[in-house]
Backbone as XML, in Angstrom:
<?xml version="1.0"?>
<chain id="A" units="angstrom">
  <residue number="1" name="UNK">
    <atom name="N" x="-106.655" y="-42.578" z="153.609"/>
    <atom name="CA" x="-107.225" y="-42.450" z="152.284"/>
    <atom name="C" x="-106.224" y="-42.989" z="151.258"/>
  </residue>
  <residue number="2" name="UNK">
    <atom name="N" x="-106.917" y="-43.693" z="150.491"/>
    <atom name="CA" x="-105.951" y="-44.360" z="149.415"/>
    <atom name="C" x="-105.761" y="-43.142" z="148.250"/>
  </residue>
  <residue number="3" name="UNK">
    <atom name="N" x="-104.377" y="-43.378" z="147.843"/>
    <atom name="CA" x="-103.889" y="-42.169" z="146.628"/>
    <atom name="C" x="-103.708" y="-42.990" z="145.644"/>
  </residue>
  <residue number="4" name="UNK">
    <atom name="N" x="-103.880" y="-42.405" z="143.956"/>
    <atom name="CA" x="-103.730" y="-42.569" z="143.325"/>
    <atom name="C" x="-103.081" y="-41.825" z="141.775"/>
  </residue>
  <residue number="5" name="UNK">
    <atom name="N" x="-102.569" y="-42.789" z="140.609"/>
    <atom name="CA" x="-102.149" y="-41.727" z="139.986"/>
    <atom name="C" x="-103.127" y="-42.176" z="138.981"/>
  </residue>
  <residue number="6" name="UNK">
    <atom name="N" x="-103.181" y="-41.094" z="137.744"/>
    <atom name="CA" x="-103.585" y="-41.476" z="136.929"/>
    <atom name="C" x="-102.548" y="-41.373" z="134.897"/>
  </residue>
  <residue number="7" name="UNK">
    <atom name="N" x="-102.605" y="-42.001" z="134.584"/>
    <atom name="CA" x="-101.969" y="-41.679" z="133.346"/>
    <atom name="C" x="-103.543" y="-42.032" z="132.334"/>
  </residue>
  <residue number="8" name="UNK">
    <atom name="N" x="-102.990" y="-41.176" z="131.071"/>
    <atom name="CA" x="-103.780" y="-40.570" z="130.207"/>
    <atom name="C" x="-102.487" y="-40.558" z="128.949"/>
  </residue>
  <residue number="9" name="UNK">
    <atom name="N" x="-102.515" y="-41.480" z="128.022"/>
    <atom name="CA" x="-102.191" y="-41.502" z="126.600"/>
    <atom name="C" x="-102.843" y="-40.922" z="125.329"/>
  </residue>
  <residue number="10" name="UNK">
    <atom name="N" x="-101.749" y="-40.613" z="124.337"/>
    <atom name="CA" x="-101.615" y="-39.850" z="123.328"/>
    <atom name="C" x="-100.970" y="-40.309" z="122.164"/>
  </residue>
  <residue number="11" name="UNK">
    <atom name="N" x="-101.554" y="-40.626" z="121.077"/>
    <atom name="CA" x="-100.434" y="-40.961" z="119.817"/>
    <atom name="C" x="-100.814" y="-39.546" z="119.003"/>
  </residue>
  <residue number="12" name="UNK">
    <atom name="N" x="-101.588" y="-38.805" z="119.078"/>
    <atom name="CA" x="-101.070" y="-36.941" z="118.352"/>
    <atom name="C" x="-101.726" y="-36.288" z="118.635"/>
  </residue>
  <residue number="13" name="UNK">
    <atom name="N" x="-101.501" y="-35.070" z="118.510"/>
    <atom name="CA" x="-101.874" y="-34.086" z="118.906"/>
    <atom name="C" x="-103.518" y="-33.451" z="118.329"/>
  </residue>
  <residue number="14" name="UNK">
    <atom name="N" x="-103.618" y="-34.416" z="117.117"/>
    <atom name="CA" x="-105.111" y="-33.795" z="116.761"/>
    <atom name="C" x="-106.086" y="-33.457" z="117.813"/>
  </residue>
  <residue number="15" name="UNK">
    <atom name="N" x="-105.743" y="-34.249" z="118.964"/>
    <atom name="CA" x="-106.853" y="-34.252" z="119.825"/>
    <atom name="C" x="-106.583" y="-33.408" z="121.324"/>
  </residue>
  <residue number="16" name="UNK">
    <atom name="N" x="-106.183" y="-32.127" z="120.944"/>
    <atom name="CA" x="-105.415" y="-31.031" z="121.906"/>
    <atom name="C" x="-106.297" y="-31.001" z="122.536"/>
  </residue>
  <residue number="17" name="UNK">
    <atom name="N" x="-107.466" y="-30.580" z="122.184"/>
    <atom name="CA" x="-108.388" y="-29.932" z="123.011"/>
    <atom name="C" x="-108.946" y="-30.726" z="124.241"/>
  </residue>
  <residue number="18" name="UNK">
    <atom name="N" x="-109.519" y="-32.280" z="123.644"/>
    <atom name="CA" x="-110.329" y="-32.944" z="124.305"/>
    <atom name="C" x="-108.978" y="-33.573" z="125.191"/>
  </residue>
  <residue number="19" name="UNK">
    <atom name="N" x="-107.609" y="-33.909" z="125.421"/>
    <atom name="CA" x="-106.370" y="-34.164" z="125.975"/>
    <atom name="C" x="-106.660" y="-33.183" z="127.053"/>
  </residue>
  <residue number="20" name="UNK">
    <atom name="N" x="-106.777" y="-32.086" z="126.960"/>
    <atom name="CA" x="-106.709" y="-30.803" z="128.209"/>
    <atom name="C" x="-108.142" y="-31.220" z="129.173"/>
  </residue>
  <residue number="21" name="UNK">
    <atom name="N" x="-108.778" y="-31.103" z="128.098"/>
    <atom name="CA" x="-110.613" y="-31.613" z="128.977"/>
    <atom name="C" x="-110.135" y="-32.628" z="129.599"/>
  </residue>
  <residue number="22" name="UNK">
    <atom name="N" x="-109.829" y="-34.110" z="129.234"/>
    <atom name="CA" x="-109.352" y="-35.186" z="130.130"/>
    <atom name="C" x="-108.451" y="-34.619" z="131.654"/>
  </residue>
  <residue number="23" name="UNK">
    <atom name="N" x="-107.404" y="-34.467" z="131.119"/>
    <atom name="CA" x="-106.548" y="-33.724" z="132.204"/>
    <atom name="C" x="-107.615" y="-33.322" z="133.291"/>
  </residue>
  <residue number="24" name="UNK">
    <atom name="N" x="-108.232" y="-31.945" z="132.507"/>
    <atom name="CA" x="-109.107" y="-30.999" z="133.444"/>
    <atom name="C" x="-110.061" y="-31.701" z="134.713"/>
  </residue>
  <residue number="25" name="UNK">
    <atom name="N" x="-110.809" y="-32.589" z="133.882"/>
    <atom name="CA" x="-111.395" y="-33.571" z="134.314"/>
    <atom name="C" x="-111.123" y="-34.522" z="135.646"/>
  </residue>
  <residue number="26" name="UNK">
    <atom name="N" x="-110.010" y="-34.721" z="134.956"/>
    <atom name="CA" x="-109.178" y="-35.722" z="136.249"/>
    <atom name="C" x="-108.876" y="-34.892" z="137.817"/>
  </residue>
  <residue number="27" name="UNK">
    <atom name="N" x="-108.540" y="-34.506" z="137.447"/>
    <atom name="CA" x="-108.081" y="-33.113" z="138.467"/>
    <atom name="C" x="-108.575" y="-32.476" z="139.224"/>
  </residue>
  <residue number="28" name="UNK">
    <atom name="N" x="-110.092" y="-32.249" z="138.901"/>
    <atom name="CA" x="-111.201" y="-32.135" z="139.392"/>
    <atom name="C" x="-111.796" y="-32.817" z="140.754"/>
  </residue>
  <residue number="29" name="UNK">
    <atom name="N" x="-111.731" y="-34.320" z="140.444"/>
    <atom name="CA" x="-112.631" y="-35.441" z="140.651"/>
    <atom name="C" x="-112.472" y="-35.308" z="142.200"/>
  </residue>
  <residue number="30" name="UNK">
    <atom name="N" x="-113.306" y="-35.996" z="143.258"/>
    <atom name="CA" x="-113.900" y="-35.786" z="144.573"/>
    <atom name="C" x="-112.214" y="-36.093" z="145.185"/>
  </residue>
  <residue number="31" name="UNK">
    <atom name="N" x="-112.075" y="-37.308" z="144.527"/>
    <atom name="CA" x="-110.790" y="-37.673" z="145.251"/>
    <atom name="C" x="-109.571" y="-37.023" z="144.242"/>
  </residue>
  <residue number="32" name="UNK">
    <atom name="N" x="-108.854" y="-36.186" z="143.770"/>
    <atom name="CA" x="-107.801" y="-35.414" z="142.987"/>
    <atom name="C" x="-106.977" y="-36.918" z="143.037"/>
  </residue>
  <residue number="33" name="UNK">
    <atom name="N" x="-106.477" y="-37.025" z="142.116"/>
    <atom name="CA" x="-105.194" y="-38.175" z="142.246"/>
    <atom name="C" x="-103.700" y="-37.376" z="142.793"/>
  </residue>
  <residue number="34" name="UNK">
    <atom name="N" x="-103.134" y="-38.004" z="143.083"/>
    <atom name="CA" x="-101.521" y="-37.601" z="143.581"/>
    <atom name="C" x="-100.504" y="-37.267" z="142.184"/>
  </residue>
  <residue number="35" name="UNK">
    <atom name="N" x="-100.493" y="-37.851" z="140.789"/>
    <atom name="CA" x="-100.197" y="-38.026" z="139.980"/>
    <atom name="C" x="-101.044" y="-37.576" z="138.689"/>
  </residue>
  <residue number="36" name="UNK">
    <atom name="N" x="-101.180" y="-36.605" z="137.712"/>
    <atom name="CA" x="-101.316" y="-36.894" z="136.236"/>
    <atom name="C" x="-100.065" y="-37.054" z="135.209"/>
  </residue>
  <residue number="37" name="UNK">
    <atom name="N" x="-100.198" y="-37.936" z="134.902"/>
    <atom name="CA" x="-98.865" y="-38.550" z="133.829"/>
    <atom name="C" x="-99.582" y="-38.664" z="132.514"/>
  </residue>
  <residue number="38" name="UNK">
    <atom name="N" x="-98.993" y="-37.343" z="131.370"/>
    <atom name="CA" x="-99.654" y="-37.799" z="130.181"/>
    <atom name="C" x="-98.655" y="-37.945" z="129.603"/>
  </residue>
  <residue number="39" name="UNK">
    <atom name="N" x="-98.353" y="-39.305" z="128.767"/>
    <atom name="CA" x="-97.990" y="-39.723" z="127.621"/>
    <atom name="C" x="-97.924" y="-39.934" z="126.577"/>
  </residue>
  <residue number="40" name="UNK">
    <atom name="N" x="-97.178" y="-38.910" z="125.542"/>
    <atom name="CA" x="-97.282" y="-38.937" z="124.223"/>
    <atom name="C" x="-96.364" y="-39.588" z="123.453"/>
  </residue>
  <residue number="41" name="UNK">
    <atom name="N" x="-96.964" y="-40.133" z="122.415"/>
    <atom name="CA" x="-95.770" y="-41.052" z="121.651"/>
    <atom name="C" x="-96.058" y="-40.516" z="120.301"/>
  </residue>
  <residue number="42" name="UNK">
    <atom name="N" x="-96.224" y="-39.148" z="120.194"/>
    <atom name="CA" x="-96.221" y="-38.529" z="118.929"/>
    <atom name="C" x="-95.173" y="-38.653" z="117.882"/>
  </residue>
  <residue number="43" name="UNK">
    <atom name="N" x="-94.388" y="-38.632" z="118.123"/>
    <atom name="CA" x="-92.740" y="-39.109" z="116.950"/>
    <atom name="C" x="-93.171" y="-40.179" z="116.594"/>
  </residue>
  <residue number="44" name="UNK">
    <atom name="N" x="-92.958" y="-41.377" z="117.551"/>
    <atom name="CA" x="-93.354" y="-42.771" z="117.181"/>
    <atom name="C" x="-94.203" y="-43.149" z="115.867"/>
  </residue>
  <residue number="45" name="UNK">
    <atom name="N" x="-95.522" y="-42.227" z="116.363"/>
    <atom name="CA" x="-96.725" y="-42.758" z="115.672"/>
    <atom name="C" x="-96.461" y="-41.759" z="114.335"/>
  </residue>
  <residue number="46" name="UNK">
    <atom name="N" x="-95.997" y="-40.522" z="113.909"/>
    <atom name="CA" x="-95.326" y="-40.266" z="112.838"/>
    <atom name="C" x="-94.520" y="-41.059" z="112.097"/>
  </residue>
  <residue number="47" name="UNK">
    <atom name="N" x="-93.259" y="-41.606" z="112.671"/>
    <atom name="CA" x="-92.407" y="-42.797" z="112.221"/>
    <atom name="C" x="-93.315" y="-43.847" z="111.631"/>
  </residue>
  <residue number="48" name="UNK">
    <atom name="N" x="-94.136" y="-44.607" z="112.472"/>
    <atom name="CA" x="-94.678" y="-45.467" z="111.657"/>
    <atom name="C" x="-95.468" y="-45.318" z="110.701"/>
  </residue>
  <residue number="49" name="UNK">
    <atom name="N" x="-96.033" y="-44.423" z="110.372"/>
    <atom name="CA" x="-97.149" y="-43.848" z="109.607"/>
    <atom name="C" x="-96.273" y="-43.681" z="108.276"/>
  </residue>
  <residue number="50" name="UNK">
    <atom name="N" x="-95.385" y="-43.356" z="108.223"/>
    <atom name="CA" x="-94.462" y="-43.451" z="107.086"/>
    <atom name="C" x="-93.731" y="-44.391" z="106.539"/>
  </residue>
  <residue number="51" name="UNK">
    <atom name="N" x="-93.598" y="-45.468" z="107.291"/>
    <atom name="CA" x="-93.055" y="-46.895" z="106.780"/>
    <atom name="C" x="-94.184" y="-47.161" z="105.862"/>
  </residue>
  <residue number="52" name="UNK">
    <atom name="N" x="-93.558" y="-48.059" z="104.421"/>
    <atom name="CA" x="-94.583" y="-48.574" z="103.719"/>
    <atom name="C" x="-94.995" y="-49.741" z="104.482"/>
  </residue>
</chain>
């Protein structure tokens, strides 16, 4: 059986809820992946949001 991972990105947190549902989701699925990798680049996308 082939394994897989999955990653799941983030630039903030507004979206807590539906981030966990994804997760949940994934995790679930017939085949589970070997891997969930979520990535947030929340600082980042603060930082830029403040440059004029």
């Amino acid at each position: 059986m082939t394994e897989v991972s999955v990653v799941i990105c983030a630039r903030t947190l507004d979206r807590w809820d539906e981030l966990k549902r994804a997760v949940g989701s994934v995790s679930t699925q017939m085949r589970a992946p070997r891997d969930i990798v979520v990535i947030a680049a929340i600082q980042q996308a603060r930082e830029r949001n403040r440059q004029p």
